[in-house]
C-alpha positions as CSV (number, residue, x, y, z in Angstrom):
1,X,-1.1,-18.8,1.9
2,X,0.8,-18.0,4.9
3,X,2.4,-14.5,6.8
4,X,5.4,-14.7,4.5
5,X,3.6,-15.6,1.4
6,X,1.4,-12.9,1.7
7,X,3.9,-10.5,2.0
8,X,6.0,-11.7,-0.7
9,X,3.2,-11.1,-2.6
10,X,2.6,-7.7,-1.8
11,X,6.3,-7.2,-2.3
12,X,6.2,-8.9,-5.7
13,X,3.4,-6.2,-6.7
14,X,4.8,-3.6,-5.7
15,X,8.3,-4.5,-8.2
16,X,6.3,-5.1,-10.9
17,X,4.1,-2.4,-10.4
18,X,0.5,-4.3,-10.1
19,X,-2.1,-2.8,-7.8
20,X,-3.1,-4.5,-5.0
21,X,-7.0,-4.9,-3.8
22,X,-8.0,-5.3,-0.1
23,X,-10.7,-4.3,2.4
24,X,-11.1,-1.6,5.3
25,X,-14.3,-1.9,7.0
26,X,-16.8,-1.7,4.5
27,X,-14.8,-0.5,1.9
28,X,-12.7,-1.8,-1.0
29,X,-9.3,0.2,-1.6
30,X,-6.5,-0.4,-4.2
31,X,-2.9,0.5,-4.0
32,X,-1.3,1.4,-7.4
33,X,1.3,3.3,-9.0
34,X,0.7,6.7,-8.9
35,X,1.7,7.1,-12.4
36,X,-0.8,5.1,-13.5
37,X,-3.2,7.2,-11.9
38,X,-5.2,10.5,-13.6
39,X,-3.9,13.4,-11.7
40,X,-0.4,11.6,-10.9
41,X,1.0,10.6,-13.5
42,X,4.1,12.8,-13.6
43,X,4.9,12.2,-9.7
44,X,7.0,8.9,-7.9
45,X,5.3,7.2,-5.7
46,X,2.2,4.8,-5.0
47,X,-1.5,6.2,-4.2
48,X,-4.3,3.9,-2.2
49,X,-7.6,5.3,-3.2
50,X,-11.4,3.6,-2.4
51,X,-13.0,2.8,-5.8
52,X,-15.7,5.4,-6.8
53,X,-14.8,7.6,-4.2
54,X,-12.6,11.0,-4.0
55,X,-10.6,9.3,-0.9
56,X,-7.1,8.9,-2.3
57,X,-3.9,8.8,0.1
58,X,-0.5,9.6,-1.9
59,X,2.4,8.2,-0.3
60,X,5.5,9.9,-2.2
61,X,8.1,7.3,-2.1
62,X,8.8,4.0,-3.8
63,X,10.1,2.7,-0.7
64,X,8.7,-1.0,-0.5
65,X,9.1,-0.9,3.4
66,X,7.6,3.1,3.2
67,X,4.7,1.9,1.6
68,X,3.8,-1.4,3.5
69,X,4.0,0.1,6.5
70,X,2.0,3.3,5.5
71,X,-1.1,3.5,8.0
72,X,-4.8,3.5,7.4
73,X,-7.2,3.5,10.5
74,X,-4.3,2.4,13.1
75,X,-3.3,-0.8,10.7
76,X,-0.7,-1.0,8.1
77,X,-1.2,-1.4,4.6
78,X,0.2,-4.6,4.5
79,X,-1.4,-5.9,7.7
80,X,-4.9,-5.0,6.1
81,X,-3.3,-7.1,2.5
82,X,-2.7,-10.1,5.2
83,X,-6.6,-9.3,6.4
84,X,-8.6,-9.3,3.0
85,X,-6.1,-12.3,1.9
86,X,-6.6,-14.1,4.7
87,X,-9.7,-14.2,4.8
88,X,-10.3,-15.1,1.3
89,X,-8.0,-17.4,1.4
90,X,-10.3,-19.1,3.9
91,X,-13.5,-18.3,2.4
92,X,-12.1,-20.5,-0.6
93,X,-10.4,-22.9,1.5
94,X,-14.1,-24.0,3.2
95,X,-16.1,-23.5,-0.3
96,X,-13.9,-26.9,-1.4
97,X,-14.9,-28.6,0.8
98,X,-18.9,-28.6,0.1
């Protein structure tokens, strides 16, 4: 899947409310409604949280463009979507082929 595919992806997720997996560094992280989410469920907004960890980042705003271009580690969250998509996107992509 391409740039624009990718991003219509995250954008489709975010409409429908789905949460979203990708990868910084070494760790996993999801983006989700915060709603859905055990200490958030009466607030707006989306939290990105590392699973099995007490790292959680609440971004208040339901703001498709406010929340794909929220920041983690000097990369957006939808440049680090792209990333762990890409890559396996690729990782599939060359498994076909053996």
């Amino acid at each position: 899947m391409d740039w624009k595919g990718l991003t219509d992806r995250f954008l489709l997720a975010l409409r429908v409310h789905e949460e979203l997996e990708f990868k910084i560094g070494s760790h996993y992280w999801y983006l989700g409604p915060a709603s859905d989410n055990q200490g958030y469920e009466d607030k707006k907004g989306w939290i990105t949280y590392q699973f099995y960890s007490d790292d959680i980042i609440y971004i208040p705003s339901e703001n498709p463009k406010v929340i794909m271009n929220t920041k983690i580690q000097g990369k957006t969250l939808l440049e680090h979507f792209i990333e762990f998509e890409g890559k396996a996107n690729n990782k599939n992509e060359s498994n076909r082929f053996k």
